[in-house]
PDB file of N, CA, C and O in Angstrom, chain B, residues numbered from 101:
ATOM      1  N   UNK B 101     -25.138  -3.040  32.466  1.00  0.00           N
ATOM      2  CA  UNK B 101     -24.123  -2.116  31.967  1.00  0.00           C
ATOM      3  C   UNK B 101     -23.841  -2.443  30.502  1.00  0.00           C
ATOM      4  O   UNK B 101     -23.506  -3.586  30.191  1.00  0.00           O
ATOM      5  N   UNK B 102     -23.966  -1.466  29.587  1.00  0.00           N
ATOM      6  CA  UNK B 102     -23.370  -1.753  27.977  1.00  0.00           C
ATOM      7  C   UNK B 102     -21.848  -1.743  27.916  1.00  0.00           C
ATOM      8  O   UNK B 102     -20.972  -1.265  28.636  1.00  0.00           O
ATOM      9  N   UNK B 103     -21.859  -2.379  26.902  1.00  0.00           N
ATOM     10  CA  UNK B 103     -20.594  -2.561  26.635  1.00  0.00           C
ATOM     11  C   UNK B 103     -19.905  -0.855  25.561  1.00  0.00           C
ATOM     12  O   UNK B 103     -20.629  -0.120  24.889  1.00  0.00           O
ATOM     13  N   UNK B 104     -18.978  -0.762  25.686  1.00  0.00           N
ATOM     14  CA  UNK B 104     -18.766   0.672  24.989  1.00  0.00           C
ATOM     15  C   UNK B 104     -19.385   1.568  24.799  1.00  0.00           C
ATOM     16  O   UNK B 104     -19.518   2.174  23.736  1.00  0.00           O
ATOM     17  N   UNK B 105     -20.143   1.909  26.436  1.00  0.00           N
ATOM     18  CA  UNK B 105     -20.837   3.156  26.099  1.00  0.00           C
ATOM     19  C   UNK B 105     -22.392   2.813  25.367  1.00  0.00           C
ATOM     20  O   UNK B 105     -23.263   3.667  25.529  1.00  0.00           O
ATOM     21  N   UNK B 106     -22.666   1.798  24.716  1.00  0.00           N
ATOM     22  CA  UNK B 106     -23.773   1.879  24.120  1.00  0.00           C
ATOM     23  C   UNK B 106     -25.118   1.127  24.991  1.00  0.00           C
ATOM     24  O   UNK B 106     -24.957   0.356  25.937  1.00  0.00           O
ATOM     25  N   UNK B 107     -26.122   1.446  24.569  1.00  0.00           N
ATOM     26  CA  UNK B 107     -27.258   1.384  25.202  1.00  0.00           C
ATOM     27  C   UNK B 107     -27.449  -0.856  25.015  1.00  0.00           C
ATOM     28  O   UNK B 107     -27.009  -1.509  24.069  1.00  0.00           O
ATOM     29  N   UNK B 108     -27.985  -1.258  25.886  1.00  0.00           N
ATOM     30  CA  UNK B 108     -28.787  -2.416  25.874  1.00  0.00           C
ATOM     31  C   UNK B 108     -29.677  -2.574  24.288  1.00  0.00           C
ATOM     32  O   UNK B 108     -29.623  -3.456  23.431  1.00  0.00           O
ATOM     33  N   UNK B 109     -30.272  -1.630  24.352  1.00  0.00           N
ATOM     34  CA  UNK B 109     -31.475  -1.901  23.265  1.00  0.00           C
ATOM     35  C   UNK B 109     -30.727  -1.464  21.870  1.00  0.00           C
ATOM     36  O   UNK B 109     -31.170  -1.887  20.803  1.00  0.00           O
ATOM     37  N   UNK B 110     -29.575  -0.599  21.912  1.00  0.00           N
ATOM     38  CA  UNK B 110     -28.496  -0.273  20.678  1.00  0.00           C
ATOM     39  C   UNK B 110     -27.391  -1.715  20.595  1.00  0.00           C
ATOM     40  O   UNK B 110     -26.920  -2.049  19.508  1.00  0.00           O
ATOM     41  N   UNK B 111     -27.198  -2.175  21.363  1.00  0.00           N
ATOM     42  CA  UNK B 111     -26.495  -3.869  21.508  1.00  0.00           C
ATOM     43  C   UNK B 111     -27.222  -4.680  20.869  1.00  0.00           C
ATOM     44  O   UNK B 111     -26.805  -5.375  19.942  1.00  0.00           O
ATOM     45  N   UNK B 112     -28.327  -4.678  21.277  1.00  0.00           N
ATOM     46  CA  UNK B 112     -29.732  -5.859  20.475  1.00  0.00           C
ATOM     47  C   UNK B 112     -29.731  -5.596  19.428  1.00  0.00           C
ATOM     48  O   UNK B 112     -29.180  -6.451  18.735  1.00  0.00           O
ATOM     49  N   UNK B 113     -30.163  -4.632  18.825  1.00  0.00           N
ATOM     50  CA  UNK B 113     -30.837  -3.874  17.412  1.00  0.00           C
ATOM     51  C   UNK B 113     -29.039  -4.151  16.695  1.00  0.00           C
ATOM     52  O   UNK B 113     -29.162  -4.836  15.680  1.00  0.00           O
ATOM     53  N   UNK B 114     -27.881  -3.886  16.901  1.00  0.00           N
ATOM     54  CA  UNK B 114     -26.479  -4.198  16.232  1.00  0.00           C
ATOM     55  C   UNK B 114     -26.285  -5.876  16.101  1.00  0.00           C
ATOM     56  O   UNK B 114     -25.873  -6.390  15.061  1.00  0.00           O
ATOM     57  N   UNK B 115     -26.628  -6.622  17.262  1.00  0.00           N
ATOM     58  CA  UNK B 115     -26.569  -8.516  17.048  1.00  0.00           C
ATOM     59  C   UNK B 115     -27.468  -8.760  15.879  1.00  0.00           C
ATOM     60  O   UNK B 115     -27.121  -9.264  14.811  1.00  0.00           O
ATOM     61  N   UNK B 116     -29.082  -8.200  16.316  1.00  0.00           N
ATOM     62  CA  UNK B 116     -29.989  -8.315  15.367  1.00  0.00           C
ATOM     63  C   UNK B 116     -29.591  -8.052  13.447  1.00  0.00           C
ATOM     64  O   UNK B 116     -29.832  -8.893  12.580  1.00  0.00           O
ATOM     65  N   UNK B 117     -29.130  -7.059  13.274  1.00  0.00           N
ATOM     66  CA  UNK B 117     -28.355  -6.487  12.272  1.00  0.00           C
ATOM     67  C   UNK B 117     -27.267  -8.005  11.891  1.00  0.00           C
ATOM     68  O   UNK B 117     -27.476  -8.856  11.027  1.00  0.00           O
ATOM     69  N   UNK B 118     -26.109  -7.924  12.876  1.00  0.00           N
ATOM     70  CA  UNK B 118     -25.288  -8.967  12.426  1.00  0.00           C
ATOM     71  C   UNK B 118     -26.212 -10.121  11.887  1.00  0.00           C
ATOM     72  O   UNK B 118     -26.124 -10.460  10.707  1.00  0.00           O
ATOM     73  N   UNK B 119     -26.950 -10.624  12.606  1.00  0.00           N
ATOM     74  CA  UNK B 119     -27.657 -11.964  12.464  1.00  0.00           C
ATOM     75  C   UNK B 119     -28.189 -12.156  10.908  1.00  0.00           C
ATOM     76  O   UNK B 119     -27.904 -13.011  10.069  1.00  0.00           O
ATOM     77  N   UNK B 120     -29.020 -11.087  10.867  1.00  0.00           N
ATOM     78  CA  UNK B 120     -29.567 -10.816   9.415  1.00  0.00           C
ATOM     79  C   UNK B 120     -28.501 -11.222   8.801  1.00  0.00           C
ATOM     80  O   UNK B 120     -28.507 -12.413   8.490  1.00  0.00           O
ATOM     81  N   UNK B 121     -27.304 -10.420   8.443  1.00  0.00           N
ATOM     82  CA  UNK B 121     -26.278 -10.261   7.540  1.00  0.00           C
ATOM     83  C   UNK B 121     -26.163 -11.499   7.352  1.00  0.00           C
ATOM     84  O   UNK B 121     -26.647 -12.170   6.441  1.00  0.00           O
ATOM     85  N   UNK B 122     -25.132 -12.015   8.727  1.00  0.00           N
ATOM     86  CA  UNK B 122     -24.625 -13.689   8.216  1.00  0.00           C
ATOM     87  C   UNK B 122     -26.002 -14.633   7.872  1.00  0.00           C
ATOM     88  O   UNK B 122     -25.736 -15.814   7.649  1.00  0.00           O
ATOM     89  N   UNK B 123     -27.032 -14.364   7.823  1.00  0.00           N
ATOM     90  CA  UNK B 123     -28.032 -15.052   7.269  1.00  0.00           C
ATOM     91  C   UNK B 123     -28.148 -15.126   6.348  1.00  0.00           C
ATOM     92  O   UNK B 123     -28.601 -16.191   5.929  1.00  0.00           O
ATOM     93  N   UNK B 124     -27.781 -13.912   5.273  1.00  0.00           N
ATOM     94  CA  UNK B 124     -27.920 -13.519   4.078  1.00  0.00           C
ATOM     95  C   UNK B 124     -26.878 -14.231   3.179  1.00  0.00           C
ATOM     96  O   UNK B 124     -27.037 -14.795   2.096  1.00  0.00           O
ATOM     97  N   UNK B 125     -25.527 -14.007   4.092  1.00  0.00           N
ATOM     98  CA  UNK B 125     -24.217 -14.060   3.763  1.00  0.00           C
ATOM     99  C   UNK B 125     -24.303 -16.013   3.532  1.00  0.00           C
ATOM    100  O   UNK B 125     -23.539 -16.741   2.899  1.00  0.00           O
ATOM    101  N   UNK B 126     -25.189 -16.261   4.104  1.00  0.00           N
ATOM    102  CA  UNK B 126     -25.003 -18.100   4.488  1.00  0.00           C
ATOM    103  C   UNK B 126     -26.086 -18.231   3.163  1.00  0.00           C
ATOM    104  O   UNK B 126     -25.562 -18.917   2.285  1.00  0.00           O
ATOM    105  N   UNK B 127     -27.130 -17.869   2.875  1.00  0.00           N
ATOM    106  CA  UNK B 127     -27.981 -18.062   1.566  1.00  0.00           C
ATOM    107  C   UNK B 127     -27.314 -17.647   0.566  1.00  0.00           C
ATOM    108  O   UNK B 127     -27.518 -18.435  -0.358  1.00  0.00           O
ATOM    109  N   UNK B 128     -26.358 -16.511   0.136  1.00  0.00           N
ATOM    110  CA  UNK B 128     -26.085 -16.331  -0.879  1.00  0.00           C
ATOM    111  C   UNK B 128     -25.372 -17.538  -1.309  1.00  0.00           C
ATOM    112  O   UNK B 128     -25.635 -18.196  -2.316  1.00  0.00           O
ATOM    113  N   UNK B 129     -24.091 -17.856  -0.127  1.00  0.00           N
ATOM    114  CA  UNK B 129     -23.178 -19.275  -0.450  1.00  0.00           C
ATOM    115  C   UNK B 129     -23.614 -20.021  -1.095  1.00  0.00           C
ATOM    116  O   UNK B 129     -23.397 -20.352  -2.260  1.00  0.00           O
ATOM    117  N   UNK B 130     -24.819 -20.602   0.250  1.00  0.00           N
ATOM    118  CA  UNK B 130     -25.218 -21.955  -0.693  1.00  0.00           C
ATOM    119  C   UNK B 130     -26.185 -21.725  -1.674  1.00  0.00           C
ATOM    120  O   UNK B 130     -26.883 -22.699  -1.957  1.00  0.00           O
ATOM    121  N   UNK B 131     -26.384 -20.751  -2.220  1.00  0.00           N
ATOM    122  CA  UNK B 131     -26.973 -20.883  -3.532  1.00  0.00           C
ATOM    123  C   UNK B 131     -26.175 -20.496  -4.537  1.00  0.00           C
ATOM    124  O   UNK B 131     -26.645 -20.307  -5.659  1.00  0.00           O
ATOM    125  N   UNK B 132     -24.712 -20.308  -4.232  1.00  0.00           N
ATOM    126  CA  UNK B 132     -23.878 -20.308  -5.419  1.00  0.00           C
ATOM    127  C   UNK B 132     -23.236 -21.798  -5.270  1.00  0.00           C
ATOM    128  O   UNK B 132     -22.285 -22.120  -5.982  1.00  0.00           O
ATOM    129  N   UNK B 133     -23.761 -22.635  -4.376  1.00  0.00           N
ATOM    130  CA  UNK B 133     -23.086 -24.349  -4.480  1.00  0.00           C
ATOM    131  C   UNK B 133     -21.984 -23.993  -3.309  1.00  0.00           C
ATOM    132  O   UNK B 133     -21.409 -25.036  -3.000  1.00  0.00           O
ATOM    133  N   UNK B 134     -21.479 -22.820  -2.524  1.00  0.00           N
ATOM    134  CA  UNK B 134     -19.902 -22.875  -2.093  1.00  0.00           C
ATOM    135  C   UNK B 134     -20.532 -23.855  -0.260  1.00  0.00           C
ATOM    136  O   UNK B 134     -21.583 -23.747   0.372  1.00  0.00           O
ATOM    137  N   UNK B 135     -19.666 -24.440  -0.089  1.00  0.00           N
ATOM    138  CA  UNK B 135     -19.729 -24.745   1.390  1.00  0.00           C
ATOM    139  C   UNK B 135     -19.949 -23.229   2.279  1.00  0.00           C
ATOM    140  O   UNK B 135     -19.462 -22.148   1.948  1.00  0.00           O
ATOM    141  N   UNK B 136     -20.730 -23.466   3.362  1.00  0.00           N
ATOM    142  CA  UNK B 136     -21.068 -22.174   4.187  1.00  0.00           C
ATOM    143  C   UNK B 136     -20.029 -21.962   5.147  1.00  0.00           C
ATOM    144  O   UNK B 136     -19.647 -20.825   5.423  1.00  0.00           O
ATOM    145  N   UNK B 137     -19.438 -23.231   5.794  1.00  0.00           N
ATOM    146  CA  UNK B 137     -18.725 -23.280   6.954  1.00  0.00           C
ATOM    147  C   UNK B 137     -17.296 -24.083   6.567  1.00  0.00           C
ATOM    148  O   UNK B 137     -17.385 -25.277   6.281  1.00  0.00           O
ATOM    149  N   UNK B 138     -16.135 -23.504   6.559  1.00  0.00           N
ATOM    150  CA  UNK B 138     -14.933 -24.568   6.627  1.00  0.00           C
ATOM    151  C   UNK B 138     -15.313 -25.841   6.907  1.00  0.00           C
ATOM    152  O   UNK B 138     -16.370 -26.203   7.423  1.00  0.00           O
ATOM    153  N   UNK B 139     -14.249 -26.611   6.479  1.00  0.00           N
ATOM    154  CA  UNK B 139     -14.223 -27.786   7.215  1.00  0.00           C
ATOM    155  C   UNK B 139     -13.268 -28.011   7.913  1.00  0.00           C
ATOM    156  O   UNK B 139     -12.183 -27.616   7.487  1.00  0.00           O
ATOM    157  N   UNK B 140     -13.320 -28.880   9.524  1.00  0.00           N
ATOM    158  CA  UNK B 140     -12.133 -28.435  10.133  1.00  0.00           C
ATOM    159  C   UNK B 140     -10.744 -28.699   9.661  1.00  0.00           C
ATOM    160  O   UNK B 140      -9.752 -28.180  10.171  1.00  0.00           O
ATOM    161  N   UNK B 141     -10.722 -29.622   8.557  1.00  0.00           N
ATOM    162  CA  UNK B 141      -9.261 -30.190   8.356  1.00  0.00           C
ATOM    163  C   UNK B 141      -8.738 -29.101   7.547  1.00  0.00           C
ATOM    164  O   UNK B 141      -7.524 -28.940   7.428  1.00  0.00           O
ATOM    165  N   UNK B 142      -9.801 -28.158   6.844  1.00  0.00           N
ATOM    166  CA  UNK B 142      -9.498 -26.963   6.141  1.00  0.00           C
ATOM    167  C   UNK B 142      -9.702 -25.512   6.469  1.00  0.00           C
ATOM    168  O   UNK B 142     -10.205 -24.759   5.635  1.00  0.00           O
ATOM    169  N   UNK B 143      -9.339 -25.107   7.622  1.00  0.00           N
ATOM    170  CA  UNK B 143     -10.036 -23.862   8.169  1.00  0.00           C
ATOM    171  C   UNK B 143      -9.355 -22.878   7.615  1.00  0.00           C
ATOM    172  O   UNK B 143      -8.140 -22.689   7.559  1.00  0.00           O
ATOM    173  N   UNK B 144     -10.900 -21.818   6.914  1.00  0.00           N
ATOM    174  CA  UNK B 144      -9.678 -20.925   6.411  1.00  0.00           C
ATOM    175  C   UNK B 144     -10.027 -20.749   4.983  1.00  0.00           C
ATOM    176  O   UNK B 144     -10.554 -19.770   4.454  1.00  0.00           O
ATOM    177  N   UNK B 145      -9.594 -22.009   4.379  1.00  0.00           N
ATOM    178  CA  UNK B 145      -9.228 -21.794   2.922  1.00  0.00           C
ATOM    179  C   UNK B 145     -10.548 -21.322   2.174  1.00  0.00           C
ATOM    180  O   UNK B 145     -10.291 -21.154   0.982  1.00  0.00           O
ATOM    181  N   UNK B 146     -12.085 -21.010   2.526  1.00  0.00           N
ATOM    182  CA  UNK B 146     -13.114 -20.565   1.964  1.00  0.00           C
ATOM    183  C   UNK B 146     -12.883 -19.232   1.974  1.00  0.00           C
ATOM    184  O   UNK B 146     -13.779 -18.559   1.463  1.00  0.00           O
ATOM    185  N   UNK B 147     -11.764 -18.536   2.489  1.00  0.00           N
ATOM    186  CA  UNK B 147     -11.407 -17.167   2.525  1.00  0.00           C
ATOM    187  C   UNK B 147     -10.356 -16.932   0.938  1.00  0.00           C
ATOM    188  O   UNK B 147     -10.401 -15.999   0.136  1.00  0.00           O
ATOM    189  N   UNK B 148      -9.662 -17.911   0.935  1.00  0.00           N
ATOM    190  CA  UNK B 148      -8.940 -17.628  -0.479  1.00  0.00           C
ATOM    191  C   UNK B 148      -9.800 -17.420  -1.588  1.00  0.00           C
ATOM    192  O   UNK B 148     -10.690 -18.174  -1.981  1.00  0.00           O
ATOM    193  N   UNK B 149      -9.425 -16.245  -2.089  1.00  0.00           N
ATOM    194  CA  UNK B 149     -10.640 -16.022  -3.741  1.00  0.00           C
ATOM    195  C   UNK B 149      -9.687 -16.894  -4.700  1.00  0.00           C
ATOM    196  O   UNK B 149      -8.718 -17.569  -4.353  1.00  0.00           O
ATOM    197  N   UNK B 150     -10.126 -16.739  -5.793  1.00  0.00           N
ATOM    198  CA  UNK B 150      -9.354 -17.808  -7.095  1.00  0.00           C
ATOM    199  C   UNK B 150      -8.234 -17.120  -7.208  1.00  0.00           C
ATOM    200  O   UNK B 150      -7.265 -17.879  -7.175  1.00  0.00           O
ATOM    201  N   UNK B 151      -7.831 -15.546  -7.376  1.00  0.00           N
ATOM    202  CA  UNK B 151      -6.785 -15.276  -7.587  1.00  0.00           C
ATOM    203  C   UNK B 151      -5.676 -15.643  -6.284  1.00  0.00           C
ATOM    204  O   UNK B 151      -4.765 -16.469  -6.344  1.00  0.00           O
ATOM    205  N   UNK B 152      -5.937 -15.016  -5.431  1.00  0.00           N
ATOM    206  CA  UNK B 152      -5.011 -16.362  -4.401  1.00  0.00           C
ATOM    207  C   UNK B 152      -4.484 -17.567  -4.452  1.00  0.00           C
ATOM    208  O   UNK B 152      -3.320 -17.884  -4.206  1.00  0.00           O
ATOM    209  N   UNK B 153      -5.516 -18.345  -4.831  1.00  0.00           N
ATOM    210  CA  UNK B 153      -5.554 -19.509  -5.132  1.00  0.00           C
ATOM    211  C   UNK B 153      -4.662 -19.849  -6.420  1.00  0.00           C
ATOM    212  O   UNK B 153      -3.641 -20.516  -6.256  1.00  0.00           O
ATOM    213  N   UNK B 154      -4.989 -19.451  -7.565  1.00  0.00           N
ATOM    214  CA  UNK B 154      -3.972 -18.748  -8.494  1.00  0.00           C
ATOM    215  C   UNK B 154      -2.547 -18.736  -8.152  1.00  0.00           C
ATOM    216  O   UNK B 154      -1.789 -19.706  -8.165  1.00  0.00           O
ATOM    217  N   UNK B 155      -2.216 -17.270  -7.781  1.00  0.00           N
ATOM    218  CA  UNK B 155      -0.735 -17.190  -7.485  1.00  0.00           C
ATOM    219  C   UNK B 155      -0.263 -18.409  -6.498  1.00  0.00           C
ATOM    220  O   UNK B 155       0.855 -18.898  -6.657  1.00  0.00           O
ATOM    221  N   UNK B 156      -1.219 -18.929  -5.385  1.00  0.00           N
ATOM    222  CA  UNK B 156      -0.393 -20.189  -4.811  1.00  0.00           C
ATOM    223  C   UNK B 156      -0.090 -21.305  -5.529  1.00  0.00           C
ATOM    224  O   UNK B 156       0.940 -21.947  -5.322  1.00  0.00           O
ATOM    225  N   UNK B 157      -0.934 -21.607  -6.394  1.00  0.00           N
ATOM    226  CA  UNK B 157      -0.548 -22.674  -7.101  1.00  0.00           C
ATOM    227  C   UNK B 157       0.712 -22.208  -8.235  1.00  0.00           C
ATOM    228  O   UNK B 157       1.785 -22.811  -8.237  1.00  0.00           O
ATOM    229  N   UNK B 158       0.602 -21.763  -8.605  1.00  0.00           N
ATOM    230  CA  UNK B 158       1.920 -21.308  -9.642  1.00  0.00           C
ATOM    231  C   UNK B 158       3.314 -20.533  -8.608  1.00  0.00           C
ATOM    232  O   UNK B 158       4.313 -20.108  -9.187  1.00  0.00           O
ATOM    233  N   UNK B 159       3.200 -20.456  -7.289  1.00  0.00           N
ATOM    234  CA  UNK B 159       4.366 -21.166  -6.428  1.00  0.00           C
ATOM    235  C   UNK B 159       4.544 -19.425  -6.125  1.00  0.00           C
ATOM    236  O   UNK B 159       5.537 -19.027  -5.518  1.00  0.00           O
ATOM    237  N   UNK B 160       3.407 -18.399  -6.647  1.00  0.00           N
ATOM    238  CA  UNK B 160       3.694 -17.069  -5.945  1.00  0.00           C
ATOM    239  C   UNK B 160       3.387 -16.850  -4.609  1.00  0.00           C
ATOM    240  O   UNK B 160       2.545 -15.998  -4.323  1.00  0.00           O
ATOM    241  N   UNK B 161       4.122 -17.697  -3.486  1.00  0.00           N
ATOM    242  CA  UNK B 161       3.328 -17.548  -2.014  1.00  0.00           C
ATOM    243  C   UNK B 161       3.385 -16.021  -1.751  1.00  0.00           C
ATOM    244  O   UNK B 161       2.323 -15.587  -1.307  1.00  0.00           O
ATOM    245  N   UNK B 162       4.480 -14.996  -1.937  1.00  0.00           N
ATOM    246  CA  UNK B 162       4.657 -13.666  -1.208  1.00  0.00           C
ATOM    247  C   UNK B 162       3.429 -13.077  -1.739  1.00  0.00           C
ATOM    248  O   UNK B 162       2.798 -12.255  -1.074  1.00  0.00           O
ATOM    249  N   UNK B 163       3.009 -13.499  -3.043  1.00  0.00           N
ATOM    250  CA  UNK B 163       1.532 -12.394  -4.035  1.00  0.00           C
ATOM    251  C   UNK B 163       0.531 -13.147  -3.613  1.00  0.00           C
ATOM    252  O   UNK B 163      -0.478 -12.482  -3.376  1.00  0.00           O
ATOM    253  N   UNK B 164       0.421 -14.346  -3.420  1.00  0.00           N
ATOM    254  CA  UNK B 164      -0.829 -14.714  -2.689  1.00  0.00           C
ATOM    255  C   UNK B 164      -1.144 -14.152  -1.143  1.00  0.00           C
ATOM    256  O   UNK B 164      -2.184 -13.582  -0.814  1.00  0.00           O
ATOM    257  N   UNK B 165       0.048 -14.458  -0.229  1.00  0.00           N
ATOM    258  CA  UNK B 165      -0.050 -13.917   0.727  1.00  0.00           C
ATOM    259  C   UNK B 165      -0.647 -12.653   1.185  1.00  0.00           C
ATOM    260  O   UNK B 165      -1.478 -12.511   2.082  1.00  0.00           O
ATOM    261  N   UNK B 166      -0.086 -11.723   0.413  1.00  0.00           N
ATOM    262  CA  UNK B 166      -0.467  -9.899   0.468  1.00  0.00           C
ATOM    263  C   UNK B 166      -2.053 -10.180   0.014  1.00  0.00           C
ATOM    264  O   UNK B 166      -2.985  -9.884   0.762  1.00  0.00           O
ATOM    265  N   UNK B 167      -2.234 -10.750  -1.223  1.00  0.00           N
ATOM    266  CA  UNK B 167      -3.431 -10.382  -1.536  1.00  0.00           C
ATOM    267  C   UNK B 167      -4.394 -10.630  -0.095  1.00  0.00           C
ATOM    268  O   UNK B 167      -5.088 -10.018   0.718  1.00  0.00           O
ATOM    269  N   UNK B 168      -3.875 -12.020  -0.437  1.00  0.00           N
ATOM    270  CA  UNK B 168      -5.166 -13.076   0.579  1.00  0.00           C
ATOM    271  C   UNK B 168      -5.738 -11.759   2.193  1.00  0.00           C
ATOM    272  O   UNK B 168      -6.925 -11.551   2.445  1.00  0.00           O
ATOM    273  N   UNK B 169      -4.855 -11.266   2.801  1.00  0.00           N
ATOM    274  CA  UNK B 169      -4.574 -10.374   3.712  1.00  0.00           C
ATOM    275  C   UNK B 169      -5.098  -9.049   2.971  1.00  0.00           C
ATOM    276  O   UNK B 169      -6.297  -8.892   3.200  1.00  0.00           O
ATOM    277  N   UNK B 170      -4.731  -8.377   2.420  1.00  0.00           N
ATOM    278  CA  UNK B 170      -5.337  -7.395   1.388  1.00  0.00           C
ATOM    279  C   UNK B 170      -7.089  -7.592   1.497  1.00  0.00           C
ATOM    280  O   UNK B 170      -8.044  -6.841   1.699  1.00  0.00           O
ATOM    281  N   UNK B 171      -6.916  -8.848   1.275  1.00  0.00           N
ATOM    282  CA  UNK B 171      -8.802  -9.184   0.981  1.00  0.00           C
ATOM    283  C   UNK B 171      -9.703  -9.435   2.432  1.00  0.00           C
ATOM    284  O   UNK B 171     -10.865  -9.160   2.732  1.00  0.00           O
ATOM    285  N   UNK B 172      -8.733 -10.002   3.070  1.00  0.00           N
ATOM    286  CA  UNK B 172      -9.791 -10.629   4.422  1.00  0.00           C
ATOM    287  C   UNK B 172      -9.212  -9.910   5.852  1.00  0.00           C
ATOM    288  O   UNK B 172      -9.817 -10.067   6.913  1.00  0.00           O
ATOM    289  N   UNK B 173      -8.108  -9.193   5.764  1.00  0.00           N
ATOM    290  CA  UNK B 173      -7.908  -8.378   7.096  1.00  0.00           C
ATOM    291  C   UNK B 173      -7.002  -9.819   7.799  1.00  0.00           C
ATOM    292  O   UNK B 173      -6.863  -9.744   9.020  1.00  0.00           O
ATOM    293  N   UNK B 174      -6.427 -11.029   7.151  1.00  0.00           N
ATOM    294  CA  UNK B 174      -6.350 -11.568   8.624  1.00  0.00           C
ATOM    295  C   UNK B 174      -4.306 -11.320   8.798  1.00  0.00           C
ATOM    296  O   UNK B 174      -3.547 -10.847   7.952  1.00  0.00           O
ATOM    297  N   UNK B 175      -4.162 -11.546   9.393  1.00  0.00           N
ATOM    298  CA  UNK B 175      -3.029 -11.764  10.155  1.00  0.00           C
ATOM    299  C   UNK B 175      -1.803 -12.321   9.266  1.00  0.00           C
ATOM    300  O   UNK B 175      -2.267 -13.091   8.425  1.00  0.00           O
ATOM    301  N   UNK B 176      -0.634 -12.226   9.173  1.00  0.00           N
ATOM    302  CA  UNK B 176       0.273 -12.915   8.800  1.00  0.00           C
ATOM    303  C   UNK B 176       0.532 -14.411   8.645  1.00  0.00           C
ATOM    304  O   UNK B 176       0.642 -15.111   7.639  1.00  0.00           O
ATOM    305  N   UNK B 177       0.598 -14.688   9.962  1.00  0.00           N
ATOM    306  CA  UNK B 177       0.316 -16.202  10.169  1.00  0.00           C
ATOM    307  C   UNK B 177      -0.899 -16.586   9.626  1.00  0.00           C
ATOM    308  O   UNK B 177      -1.194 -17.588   8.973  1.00  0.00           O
ATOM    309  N   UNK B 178      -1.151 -16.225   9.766  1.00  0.00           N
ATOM    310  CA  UNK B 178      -2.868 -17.153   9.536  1.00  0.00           C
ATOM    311  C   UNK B 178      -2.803 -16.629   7.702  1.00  0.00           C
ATOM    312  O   UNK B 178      -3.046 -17.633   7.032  1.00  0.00           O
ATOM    313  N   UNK B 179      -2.608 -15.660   6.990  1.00  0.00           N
ATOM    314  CA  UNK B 179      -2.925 -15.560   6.073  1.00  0.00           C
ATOM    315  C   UNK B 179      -1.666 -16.649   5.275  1.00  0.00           C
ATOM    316  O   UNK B 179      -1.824 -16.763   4.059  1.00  0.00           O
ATOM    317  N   UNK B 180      -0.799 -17.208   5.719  1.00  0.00           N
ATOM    318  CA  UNK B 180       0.758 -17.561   5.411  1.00  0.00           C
ATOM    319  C   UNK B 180       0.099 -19.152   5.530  1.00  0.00           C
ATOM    320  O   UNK B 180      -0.082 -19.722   4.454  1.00  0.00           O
ATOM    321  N   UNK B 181      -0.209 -19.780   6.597  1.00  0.00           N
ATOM    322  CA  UNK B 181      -1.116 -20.826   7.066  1.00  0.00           C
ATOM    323  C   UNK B 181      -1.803 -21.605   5.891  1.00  0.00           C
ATOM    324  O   UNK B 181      -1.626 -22.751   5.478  1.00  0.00           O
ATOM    325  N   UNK B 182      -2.679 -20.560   5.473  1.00  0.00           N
ATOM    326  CA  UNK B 182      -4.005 -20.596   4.300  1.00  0.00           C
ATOM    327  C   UNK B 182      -2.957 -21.171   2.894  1.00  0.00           C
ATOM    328  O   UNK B 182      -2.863 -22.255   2.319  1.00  0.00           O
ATOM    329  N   UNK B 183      -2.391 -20.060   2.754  1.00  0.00           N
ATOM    330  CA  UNK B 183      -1.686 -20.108   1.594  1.00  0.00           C
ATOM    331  C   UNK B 183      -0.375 -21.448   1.355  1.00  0.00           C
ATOM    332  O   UNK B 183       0.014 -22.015   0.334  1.00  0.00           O
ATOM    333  N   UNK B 184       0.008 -21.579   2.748  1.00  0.00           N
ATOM    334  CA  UNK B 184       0.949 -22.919   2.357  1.00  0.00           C
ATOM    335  C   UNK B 184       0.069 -24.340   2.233  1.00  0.00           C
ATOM    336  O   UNK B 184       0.579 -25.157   1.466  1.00  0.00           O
ATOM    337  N   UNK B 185      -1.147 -24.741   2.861  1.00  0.00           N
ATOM    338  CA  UNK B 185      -2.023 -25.036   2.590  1.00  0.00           C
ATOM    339  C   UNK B 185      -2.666 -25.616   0.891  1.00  0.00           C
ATOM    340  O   UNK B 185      -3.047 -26.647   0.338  1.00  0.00           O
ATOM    341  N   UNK B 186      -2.440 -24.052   0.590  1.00  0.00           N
ATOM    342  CA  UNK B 186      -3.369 -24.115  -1.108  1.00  0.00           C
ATOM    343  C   UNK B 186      -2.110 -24.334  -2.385  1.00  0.00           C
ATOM    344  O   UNK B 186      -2.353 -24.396  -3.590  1.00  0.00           O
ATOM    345  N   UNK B 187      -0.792 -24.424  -1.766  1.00  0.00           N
ATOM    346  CA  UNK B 187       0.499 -24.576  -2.683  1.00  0.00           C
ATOM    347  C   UNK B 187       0.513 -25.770  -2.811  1.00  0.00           C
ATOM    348  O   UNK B 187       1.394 -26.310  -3.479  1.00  0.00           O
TER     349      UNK B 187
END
């Protein structure tokens, strides 16, 4: 049985797709030098861009916050998390 309606072989051919991507997504990293994977004591913070990073350090948590969320889709908490973190 597929999941949402979609076919077995339309499931494969969409993982297949993902796989590529984060493959791509993992070579571009490390050939710009960035770590590929958090580290656990830091999960997360490879999602802050510099301007985030930015306003947290100069003590703008509410403008880092929005952005950081703005940029990566995540959650309140978790984007609030990141950012008290990088202050």
């Amino acid at each position: 049985m597929a999941l949402f309606g979609s076919s077995d072989d339309d499931l494969r051919r969409r993982i297949e797709d993902l796989e590529r991507r984060v493959a791509f997504l993992e070579r571009a990293a490390s050939a710009a030098g960035r770590p590929v994977v958090p580290t656990p004591a830091q999960p997360g913070e490879l999602m802050a861009s510099p301007m985030v990073r930015q306003l947290a350090l100069q003590g703008n948590k509410i403008a880092a916050i929005k952005l950081l969320r703005d940029e990566t889709g995540l959650g309140l908490k978790e984007a609030k998390d990141i950012v008290d973190r990088l202050a």
